[in-house]
LOVOTI-321039 format. One record per atom (N, C-alpha, C): residue number from 1; residue in one letter; atom name; x, y, z. Coordinates in steps of 0.05 Angstrom, whole numbers, padded with zeros to 5 digits. Layout:
// residues N
{NUM; 'A'; 'CA'; {X; Y; Z}},
...
//
This chain:
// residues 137
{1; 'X'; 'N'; {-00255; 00119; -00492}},
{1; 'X'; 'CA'; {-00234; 00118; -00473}},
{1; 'X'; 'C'; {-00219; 00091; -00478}},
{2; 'X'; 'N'; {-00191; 00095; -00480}},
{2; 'X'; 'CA'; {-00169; 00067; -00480}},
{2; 'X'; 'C'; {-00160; 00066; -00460}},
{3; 'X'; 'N'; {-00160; 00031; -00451}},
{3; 'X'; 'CA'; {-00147; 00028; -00431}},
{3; 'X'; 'C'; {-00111; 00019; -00442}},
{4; 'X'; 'N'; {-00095; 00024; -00438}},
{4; 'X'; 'CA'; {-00068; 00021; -00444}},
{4; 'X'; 'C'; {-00058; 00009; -00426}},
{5; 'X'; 'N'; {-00041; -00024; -00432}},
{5; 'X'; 'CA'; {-00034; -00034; -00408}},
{5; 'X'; 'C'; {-00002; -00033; -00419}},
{6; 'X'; 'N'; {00020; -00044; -00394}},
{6; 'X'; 'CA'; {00041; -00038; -00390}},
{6; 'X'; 'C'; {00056; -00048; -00418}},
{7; 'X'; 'N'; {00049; -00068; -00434}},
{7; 'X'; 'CA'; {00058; -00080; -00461}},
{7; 'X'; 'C'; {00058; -00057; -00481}},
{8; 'X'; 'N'; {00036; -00043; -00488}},
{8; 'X'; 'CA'; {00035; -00017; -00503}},
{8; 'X'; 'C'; {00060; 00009; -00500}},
{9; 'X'; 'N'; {00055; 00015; -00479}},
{9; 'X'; 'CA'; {00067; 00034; -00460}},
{9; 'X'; 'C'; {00106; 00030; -00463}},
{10; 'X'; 'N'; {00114; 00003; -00452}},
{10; 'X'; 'CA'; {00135; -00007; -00463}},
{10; 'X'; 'C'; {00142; -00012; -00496}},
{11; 'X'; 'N'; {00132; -00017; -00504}},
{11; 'X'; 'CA'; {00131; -00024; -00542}},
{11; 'X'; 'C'; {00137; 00001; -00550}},
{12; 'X'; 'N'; {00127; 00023; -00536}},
{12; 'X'; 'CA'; {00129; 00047; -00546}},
{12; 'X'; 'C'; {00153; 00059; -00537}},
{13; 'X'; 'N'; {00162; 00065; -00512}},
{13; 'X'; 'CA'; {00181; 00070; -00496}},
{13; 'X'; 'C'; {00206; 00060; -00511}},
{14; 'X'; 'N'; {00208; 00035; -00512}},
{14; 'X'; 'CA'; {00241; 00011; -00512}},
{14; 'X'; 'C'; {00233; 00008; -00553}},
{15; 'X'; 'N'; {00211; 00028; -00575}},
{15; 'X'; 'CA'; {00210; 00033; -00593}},
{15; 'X'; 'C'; {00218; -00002; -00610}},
{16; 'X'; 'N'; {00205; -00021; -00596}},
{16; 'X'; 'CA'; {00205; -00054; -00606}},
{16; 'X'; 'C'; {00191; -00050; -00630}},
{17; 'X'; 'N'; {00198; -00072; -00651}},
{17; 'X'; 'CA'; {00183; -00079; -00668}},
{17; 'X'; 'C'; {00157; -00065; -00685}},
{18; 'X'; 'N'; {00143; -00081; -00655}},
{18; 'X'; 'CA'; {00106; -00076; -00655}},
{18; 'X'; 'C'; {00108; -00050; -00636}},
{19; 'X'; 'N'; {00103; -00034; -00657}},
{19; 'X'; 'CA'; {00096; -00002; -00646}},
{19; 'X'; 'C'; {00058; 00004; -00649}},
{20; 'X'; 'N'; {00051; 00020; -00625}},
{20; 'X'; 'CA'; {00026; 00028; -00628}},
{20; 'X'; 'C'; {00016; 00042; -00646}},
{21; 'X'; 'N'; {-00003; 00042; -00662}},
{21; 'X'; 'CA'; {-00013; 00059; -00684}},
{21; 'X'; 'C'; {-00011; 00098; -00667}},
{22; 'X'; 'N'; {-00004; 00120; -00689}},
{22; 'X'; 'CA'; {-00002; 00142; -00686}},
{22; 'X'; 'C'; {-00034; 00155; -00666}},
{23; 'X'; 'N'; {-00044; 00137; -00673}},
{23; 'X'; 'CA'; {-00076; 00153; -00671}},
{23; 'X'; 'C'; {-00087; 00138; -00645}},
{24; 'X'; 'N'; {-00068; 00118; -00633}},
{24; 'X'; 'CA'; {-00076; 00115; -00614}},
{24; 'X'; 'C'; {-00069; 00142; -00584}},
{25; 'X'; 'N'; {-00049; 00152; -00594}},
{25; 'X'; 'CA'; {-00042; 00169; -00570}},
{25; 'X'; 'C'; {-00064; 00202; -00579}},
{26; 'X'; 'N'; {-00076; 00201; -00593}},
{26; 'X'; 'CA'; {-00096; 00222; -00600}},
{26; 'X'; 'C'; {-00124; 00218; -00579}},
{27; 'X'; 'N'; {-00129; 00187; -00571}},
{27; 'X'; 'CA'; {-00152; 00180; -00546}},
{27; 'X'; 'C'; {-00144; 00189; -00527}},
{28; 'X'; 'N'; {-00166; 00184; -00508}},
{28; 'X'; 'CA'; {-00166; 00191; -00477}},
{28; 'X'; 'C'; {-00154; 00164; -00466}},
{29; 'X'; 'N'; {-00128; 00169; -00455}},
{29; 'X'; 'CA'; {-00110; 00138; -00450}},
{29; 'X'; 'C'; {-00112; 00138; -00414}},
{30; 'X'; 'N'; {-00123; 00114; -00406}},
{30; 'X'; 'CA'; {-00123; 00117; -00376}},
{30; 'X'; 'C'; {-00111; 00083; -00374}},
{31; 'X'; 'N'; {-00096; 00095; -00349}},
{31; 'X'; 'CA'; {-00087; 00059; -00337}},
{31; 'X'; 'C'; {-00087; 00066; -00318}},
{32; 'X'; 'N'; {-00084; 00032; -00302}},
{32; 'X'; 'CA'; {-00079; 00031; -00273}},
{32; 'X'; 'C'; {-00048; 00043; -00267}},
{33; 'X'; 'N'; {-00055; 00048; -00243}},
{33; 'X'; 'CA'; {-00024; 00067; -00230}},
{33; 'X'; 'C'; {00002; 00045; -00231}},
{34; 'X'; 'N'; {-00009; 00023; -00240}},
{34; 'X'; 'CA'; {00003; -00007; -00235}},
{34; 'X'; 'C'; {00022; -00007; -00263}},
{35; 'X'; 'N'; {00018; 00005; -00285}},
{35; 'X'; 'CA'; {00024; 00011; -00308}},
{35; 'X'; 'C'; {00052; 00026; -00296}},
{36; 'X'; 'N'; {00056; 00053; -00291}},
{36; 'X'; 'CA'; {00074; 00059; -00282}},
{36; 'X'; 'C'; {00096; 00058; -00262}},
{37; 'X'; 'N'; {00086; 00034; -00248}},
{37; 'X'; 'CA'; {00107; 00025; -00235}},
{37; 'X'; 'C'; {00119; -00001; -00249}},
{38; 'X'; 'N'; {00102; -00021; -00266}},
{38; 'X'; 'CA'; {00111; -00047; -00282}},
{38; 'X'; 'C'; {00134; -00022; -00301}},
{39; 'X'; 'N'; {00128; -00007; -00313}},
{39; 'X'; 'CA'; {00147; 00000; -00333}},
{39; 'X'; 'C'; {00169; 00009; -00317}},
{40; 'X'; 'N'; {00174; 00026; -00291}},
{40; 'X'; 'CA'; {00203; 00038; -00290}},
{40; 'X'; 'C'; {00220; 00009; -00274}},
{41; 'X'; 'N'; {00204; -00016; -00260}},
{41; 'X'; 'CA'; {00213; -00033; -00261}},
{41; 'X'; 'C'; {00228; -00055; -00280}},
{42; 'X'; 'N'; {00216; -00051; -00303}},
{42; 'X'; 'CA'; {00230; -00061; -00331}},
{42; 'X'; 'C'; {00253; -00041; -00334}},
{43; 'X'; 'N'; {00246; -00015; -00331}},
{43; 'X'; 'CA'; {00266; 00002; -00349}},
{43; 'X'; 'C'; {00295; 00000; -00331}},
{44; 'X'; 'N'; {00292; -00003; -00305}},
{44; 'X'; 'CA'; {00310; -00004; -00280}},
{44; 'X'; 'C'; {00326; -00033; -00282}},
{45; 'X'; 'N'; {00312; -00059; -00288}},
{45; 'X'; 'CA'; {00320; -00083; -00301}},
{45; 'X'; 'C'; {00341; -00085; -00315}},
{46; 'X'; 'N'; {00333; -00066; -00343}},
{46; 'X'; 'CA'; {00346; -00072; -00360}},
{46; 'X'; 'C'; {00371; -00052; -00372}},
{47; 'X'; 'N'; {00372; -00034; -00347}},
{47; 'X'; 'CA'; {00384; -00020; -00341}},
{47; 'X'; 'C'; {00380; 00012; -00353}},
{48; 'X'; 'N'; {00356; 00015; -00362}},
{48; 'X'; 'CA'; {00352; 00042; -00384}},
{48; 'X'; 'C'; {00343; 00050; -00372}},
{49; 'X'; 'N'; {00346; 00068; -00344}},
{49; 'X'; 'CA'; {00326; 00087; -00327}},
{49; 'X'; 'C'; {00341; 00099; -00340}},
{50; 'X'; 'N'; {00359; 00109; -00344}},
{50; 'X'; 'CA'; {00374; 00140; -00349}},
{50; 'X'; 'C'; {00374; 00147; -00377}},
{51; 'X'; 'N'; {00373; 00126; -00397}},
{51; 'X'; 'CA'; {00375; 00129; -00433}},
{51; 'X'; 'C'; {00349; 00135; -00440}},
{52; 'X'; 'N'; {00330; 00124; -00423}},
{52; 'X'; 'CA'; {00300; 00125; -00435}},
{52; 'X'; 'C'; {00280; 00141; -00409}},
{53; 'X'; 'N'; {00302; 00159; -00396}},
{53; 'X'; 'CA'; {00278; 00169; -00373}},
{53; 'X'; 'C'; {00261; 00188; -00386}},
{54; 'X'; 'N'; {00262; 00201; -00397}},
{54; 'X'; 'CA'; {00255; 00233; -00420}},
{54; 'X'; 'C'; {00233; 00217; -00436}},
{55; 'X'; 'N'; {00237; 00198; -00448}},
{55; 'X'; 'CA'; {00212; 00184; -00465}},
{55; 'X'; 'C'; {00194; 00178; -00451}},
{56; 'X'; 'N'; {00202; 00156; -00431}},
{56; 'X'; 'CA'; {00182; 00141; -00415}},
{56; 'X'; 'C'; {00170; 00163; -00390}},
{57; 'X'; 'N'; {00183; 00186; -00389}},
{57; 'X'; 'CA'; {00165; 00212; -00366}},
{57; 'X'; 'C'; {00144; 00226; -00386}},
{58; 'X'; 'N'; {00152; 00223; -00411}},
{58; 'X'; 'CA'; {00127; 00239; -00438}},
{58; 'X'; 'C'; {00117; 00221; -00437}},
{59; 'X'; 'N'; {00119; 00192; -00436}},
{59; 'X'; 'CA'; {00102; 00169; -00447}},
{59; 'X'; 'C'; {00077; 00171; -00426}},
{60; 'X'; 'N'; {00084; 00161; -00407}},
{60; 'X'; 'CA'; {00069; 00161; -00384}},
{60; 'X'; 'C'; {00053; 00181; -00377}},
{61; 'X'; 'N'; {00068; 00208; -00380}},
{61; 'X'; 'CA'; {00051; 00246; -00378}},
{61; 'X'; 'C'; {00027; 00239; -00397}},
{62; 'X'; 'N'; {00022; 00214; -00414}},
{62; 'X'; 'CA'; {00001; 00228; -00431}},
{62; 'X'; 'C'; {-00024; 00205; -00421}},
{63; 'X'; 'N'; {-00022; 00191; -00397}},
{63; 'X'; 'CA'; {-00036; 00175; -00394}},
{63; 'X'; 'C'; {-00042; 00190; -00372}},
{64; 'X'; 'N'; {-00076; 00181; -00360}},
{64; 'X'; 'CA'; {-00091; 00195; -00332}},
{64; 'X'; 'C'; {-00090; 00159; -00316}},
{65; 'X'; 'N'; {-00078; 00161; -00297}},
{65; 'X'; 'CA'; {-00080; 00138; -00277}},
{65; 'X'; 'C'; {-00100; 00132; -00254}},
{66; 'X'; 'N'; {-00111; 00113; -00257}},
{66; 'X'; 'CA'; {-00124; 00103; -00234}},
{66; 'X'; 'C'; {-00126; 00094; -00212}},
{67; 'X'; 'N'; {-00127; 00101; -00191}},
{67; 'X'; 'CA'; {-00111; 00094; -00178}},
{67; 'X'; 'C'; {-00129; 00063; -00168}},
{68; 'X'; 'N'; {-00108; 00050; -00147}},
{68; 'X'; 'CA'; {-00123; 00028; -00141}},
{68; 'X'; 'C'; {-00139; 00029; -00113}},
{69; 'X'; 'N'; {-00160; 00031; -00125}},
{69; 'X'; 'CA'; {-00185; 00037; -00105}},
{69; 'X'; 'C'; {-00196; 00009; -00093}},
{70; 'X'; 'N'; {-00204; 00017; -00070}},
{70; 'X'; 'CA'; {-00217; -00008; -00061}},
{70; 'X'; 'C'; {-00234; -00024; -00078}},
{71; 'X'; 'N'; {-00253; -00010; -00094}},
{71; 'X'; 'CA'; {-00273; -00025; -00111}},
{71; 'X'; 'C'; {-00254; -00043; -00131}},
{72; 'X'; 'N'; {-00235; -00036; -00148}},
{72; 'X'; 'CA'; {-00216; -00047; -00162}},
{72; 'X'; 'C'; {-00205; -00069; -00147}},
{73; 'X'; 'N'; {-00192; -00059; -00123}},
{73; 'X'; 'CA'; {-00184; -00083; -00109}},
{73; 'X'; 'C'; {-00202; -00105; -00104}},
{74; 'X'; 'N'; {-00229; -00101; -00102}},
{74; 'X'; 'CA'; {-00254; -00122; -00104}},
{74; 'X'; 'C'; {-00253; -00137; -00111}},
{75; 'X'; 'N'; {-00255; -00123; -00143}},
{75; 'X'; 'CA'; {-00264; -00133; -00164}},
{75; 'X'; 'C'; {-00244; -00153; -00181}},
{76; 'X'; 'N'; {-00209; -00144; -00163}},
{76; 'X'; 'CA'; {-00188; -00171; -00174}},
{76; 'X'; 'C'; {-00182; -00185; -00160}},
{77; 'X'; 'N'; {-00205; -00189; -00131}},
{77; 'X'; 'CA'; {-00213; -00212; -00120}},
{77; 'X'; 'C'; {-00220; -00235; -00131}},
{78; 'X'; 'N'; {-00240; -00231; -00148}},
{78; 'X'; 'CA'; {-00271; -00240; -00165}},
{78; 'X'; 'C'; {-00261; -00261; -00181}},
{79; 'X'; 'N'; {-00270; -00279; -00183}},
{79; 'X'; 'CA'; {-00261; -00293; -00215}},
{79; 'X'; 'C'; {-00275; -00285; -00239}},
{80; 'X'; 'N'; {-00252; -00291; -00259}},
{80; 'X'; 'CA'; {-00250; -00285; -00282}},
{80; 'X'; 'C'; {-00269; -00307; -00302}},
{81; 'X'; 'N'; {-00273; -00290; -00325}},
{81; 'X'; 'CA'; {-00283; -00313; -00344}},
{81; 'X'; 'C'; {-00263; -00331; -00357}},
{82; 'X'; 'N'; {-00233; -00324; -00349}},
{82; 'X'; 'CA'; {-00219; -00343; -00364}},
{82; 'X'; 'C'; {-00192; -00341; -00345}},
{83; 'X'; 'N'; {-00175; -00354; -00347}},
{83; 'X'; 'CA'; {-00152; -00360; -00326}},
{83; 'X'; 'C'; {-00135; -00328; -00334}},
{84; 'X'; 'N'; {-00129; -00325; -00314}},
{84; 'X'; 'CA'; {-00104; -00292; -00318}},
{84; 'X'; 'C'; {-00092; -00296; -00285}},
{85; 'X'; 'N'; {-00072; -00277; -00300}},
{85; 'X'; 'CA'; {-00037; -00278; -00272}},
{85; 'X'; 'C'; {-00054; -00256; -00262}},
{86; 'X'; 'N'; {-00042; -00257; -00239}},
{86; 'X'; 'CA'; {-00042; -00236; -00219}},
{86; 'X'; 'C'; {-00054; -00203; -00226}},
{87; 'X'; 'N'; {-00030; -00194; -00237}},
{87; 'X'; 'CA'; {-00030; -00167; -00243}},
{87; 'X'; 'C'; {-00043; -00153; -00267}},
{88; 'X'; 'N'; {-00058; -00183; -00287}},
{88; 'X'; 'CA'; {-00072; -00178; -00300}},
{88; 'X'; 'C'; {-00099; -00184; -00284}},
{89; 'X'; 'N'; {-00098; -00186; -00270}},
{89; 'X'; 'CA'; {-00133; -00190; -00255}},
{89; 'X'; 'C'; {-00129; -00153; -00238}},
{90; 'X'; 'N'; {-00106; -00147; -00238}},
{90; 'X'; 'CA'; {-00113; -00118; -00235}},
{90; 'X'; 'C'; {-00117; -00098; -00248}},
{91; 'X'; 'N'; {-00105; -00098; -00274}},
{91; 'X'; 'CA'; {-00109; -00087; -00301}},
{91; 'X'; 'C'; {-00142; -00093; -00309}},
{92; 'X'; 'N'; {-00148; -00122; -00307}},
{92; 'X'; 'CA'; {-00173; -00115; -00314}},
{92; 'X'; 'C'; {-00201; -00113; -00292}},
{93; 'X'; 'N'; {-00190; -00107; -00271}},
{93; 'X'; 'CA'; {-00206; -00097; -00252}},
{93; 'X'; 'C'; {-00214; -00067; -00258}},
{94; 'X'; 'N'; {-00181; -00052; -00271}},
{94; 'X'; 'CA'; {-00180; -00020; -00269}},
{94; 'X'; 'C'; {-00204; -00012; -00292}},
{95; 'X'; 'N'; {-00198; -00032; -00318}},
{95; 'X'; 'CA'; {-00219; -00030; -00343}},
{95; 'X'; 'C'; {-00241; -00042; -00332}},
{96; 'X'; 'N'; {-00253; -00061; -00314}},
{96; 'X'; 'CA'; {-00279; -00063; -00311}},
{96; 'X'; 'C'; {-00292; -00038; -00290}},
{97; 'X'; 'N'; {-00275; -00029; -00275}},
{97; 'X'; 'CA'; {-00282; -00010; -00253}},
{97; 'X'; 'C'; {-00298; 00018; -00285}},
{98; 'X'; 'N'; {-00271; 00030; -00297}},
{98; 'X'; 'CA'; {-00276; 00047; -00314}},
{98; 'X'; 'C'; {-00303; 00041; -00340}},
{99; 'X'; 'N'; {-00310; 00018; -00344}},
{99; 'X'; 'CA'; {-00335; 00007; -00358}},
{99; 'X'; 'C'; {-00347; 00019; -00348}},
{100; 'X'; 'N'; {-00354; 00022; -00323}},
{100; 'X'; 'CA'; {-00377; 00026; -00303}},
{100; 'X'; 'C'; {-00389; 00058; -00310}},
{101; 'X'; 'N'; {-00367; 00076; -00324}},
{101; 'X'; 'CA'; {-00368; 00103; -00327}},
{101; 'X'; 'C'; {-00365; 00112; -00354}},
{102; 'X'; 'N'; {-00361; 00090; -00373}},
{102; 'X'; 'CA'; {-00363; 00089; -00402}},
{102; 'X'; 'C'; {-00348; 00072; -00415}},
{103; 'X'; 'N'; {-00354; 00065; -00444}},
{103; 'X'; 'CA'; {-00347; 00060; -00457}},
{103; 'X'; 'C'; {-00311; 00048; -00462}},
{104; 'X'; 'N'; {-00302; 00031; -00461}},
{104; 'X'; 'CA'; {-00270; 00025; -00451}},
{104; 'X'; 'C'; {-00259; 00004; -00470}},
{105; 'X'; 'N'; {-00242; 00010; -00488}},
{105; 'X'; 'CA'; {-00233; -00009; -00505}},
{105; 'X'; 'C'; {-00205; -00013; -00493}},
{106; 'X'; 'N'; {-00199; -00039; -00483}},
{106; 'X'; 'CA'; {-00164; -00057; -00486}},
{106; 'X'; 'C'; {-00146; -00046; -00509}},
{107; 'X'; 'N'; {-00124; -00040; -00496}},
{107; 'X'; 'CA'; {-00103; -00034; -00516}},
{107; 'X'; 'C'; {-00079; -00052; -00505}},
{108; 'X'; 'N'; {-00078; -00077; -00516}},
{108; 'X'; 'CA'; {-00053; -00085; -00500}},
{108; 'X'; 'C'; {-00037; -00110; -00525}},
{109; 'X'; 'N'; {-00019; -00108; -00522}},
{109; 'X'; 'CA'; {-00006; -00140; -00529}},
{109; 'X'; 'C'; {-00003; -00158; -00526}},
{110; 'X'; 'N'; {-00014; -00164; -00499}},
{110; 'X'; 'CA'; {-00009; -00189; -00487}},
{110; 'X'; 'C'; {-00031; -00201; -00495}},
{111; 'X'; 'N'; {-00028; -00231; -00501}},
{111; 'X'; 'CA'; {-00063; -00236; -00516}},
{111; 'X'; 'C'; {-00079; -00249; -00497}},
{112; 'X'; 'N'; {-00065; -00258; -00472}},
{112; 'X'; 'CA'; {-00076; -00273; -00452}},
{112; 'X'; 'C'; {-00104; -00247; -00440}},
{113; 'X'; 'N'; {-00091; -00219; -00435}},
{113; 'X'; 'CA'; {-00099; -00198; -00420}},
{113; 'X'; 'C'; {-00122; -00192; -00445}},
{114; 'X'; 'N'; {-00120; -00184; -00467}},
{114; 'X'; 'CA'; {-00135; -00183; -00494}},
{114; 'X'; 'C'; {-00157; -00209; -00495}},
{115; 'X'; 'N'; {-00147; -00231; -00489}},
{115; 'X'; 'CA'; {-00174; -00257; -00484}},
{115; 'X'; 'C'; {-00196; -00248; -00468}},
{116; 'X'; 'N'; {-00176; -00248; -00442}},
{116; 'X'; 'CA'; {-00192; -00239; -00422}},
{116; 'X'; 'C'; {-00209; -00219; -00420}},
{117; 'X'; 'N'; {-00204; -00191; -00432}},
{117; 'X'; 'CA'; {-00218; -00166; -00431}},
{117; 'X'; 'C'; {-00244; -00166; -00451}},
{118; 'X'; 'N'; {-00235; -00190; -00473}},
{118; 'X'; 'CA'; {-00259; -00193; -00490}},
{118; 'X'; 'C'; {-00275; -00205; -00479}},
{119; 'X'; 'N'; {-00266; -00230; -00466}},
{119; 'X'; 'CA'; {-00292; -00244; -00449}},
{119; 'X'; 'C'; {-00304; -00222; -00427}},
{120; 'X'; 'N'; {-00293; -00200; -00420}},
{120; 'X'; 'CA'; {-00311; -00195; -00403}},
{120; 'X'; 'C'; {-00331; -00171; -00417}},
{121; 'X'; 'N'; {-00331; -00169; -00446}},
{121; 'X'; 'CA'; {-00346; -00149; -00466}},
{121; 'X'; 'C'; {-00327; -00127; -00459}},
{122; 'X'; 'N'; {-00298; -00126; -00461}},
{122; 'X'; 'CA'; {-00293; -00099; -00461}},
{122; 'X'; 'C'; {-00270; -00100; -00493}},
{123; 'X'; 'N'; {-00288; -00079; -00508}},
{123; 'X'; 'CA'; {-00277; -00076; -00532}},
{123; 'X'; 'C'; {-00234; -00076; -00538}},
{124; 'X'; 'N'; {-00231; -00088; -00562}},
{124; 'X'; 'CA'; {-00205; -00087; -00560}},
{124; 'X'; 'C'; {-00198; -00062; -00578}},
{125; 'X'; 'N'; {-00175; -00047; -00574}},
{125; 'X'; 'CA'; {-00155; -00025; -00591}},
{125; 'X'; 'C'; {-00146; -00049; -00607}},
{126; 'X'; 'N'; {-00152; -00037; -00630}},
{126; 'X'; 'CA'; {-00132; -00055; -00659}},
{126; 'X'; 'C'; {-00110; -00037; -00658}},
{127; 'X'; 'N'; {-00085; -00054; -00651}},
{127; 'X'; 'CA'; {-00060; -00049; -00651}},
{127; 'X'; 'C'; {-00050; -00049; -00676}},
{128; 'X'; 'N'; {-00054; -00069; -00696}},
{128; 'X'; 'CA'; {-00042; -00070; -00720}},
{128; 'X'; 'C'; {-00061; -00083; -00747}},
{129; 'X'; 'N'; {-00056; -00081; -00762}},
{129; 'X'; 'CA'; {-00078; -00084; -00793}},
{129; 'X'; 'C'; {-00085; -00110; -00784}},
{130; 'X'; 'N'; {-00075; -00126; -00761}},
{130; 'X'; 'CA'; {-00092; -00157; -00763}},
{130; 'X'; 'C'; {-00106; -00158; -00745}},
{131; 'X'; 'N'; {-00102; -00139; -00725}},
{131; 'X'; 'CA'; {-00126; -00133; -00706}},
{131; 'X'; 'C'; {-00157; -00125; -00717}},
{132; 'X'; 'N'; {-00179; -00140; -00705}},
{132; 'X'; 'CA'; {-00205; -00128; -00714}},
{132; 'X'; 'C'; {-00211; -00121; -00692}},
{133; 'X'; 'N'; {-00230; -00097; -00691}},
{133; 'X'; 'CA'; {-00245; -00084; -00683}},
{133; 'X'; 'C'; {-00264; -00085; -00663}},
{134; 'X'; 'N'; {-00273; -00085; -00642}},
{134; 'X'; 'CA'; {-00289; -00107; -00634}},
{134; 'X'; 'C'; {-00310; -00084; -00609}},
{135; 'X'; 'N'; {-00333; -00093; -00607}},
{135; 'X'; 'CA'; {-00347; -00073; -00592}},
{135; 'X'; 'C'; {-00338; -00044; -00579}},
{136; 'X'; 'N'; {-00341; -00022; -00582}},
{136; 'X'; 'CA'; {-00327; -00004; -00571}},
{136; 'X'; 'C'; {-00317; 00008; -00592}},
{137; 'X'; 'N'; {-00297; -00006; -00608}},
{137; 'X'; 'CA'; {-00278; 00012; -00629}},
{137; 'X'; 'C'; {-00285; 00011; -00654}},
//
């Protein structure tokens, strides 16, 4: 199981640069419900609800959401093993909640959220040939 946070999801969507490998959308992709609201807030921003609604409604259709449960909400009470914003202490609440039920590798770009998820043993998605591999994947 990948966890996919809102950096992936967008990269893919707004088709930047750094695109996700093909074989990532072949996994079982789950995120927090928090994922789909950070992206139509970007897309609404920057004014592409309407150019990119059709991508980003497939994009999103292929992810299962979690919702934010009390235990999650707990758990992005808690301190962290390493400093993180806000909404990344909910992201990795959603991947420590889902640990609990298997196996969960980080898929993200952000490297702060990617620090963090390693310190807490949750394997990273190699995004690109310089990514290694790391418990899990």
């Amino acid at each position: 199981m990948t966890y996919i946070d809102t950096s992936v999801v967008l990269a893919h969507i707004l088709a930047e640069d750094r695109q996700p490998p093909t074989a990532l959308w072949d996994d079982v992709l789950v995120a927090s419900e928090l994922v789909e609201y950070e992206t139509w807030v970007r897309l609404n921003r920057l004014g592409l609800t309407d150019s990119h609604r059709e991508v980003a409604d497939a994009t999103l259709g292929r992810l299962r959401f979690v919702a934010m449960a009390p235990e999650v909400l707990a758990r992005a009470r808690r301190p962290f093993p390493v400093p993180i914003r806000t909404l990344d202490a909910l992201h990795l609440a959603t991947a420590v909640y889902l640990a609990g039920m298997g196996e969960v590798a980080m898929a993200t770009y952000d490297e702060r959220l990617g620090a963090a998820a390693s310190a807490l043993g949750l394997g990273r998605y190699p995004l690109s040939e310089h990514d290694v591999s790391t418990p899990g994947r």
